[in-house]
C-alpha positions in Angstrom: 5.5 36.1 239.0 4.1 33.6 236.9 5.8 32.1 234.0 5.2 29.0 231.4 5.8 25.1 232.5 7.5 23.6 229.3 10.4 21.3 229.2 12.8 20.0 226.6 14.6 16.8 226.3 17.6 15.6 225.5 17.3 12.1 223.4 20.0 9.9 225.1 19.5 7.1 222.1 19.9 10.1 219.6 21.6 12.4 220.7 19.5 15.3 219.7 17.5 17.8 221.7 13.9 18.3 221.2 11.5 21.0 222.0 8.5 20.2 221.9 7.9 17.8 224.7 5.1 16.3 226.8 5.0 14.7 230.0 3.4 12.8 232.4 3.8 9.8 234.5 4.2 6.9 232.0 6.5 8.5 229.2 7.8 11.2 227.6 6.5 12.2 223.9 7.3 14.8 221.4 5.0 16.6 218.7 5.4 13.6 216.4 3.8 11.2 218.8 7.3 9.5 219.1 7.2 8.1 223.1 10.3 7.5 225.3 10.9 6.2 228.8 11.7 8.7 231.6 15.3 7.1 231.9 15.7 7.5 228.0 16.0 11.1 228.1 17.3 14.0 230.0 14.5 16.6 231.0 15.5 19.9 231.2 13.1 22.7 232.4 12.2 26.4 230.9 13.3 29.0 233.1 10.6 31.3 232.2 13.6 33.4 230.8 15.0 34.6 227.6 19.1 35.7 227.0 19.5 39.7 225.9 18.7 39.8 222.7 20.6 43.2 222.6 23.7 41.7 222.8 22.9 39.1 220.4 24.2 39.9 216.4 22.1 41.4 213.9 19.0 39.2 213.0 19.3 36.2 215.6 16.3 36.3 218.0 16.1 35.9 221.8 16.5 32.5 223.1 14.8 30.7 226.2 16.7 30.2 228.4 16.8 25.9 229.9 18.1 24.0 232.3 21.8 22.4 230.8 22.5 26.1 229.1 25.6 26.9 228.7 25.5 31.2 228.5 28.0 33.8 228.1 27.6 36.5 231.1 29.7 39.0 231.7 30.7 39.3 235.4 33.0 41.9 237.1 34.0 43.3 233.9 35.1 39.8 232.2 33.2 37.4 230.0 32.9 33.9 231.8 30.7 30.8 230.7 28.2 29.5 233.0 25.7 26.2 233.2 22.0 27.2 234.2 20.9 24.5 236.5 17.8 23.9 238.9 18.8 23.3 242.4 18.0 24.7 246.0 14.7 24.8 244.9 15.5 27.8 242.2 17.6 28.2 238.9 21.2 29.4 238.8 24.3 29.7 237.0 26.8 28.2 238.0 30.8 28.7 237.5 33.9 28.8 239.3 34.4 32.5 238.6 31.4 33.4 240.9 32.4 34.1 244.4 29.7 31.4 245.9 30.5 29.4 243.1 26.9 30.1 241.6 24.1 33.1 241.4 20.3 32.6 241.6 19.1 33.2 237.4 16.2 35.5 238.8 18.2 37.5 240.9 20.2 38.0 237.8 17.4 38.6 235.2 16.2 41.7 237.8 19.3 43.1 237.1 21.5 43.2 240.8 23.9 44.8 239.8 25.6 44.0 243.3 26.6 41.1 241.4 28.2 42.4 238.9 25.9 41.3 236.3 26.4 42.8 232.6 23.8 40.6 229.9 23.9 37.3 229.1 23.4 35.0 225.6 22.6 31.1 225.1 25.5 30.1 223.4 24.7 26.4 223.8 24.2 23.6 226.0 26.3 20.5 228.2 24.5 18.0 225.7 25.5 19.1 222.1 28.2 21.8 223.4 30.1 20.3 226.0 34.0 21.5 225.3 32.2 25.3 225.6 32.4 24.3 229.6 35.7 21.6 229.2 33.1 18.9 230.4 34.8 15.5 230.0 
């Protein structure tokens, strides 16, 4: 399976998020040819996913899914919130409710329903949402 390479970044300075993001060795620059150092920003990878848009309300599109969301999954007949990160060389949710305390995105997205996977929605991220997962 092949999917996109795009990242977004979280401006530390800022504090806003933005999308459209290049990168290479020497800096980090946006669509506006604005330029920031590697250790001004956080980088957050594109799955290659997007959340259920048939759980989502009337009229609000899909979203990609990125490293640092925060998504609403239901899991073993409950709704629980869960942070998508990259680590163990694969994306993954991760929240105390999981048995493991975390369950591989793709295996997820192919719905295994031996997890006890429902759907899932972006409802925001640890940056600009951070009280949606009682971060400190």
């Amino acid at each position: 399976m092949q999917r996109e390479i795009k990242f977004r970044a979280w401006i530390k300075a800022n504090k806003r998020m933005e999308l459209c993001v290049d990168v290479n060795p020497f800096y980090i620059g946006d669509c506006d040819r604005l330029h920031w150092k590697h250790n001004e920003v956080e980088l957050m990878q594109y799955t290659g996913l997007n959340d259920n848009s048939d759980c989502l309300p009337n009229g609000q599109e899909d979203k990609e899914v990125f490293e640092g969301d925060i998504i609403s999954v239901g899991y073993k007949d409950k709704a629980i919130k869960a942070c998508v990160k990259f680590e163990m060389g694969m994306f993954i949710m991760v929240s105390d409710e999981f048995e493991d305390g975390y369950i591989p995105i793709y295996e997820v997205a192919n719905q295994d329903r031996d997890y006890g996977w429902i759907d899932g929605i972006v409802i925001g991220n640890i940056y600009e949402n951070p009280e949606l997962l009682e971060i400190k």
